[in-house]
C-alpha positions in Angstrom: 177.7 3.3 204.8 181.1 4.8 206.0 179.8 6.5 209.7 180.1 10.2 208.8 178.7 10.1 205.7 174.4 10.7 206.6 171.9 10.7 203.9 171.1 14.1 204.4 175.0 15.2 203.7 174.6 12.7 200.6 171.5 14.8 199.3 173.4 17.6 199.2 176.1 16.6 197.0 174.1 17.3 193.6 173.3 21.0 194.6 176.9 21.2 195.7 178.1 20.4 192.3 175.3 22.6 190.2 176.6 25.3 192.5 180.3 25.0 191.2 179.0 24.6 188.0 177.3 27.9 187.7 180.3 29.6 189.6 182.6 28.6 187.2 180.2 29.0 184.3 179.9 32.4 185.9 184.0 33.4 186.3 184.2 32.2 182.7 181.9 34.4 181.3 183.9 37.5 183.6 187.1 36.3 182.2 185.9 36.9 178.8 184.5 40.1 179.3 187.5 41.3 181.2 190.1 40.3 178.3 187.8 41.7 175.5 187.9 45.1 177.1 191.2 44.7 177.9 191.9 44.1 174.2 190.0 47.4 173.3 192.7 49.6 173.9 189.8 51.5 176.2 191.9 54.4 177.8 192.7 54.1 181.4 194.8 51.8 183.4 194.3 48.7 181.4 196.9 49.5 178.7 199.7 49.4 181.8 198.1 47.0 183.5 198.7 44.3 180.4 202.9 45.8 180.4 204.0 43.6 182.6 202.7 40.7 180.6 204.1 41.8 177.3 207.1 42.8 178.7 208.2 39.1 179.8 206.4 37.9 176.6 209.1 39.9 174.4 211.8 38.8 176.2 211.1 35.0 176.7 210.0 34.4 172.8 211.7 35.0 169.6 211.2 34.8 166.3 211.7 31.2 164.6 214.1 29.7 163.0 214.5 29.2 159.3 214.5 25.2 159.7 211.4 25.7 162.1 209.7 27.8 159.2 209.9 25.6 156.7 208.8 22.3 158.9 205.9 24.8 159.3 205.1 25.4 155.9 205.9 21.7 155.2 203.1 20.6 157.5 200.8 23.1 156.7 201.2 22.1 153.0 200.4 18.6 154.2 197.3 19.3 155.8 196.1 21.2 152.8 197.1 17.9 150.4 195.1 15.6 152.8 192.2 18.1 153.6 192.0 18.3 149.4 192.5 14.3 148.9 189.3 14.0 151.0 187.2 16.5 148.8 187.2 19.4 151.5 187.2 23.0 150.4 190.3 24.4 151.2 190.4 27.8 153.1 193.5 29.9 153.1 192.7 33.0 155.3 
């Protein structure tokens, strides 16, 4: 056993990693919470606090192209032969 690692430090390890576990678990579950009520549209600061974020969204995408589109629509309609060739019910929604 490498010298400063002690069985008692070793014991510890599990309770160390259930810990993060749950913390993460934990931050996870916030997260969610915190972008459905942001999503709302509740009144107050939220609606300016998301700006920012959809501000650099609108100017770093744009619609796609017409060749994109159609490799799109080409693929899709591939899926949709293959998901029908192996007797799946095909849903459009």
């Amino acid at each position: 056993m490498h010298p400063h690692l002690h069985a008692h430090s070793l014991r510890r390890v599990p309770a160390a990693i259930s810990l993060a576990h749950r913390a993460a678990a934990a931050h996870r579950g916030l997260s969610y919470e915190v972008i459905r009520f942001a999503a709302s549209g509740a009144a107050g600061c939220w609606p300016r606090s998301r700006a920012p974020g959809l501000w650099l969204q609108r100017i770093t995408t744009k619609p796609p192209a017409d060749d994109q589109t159609a490799v799109a629509i080409r693929a899709l309609e591939g899926a949709m032969a293959l998901e029908e060739a192996q007797g799946g019910q095909l849903v459009i929604a």
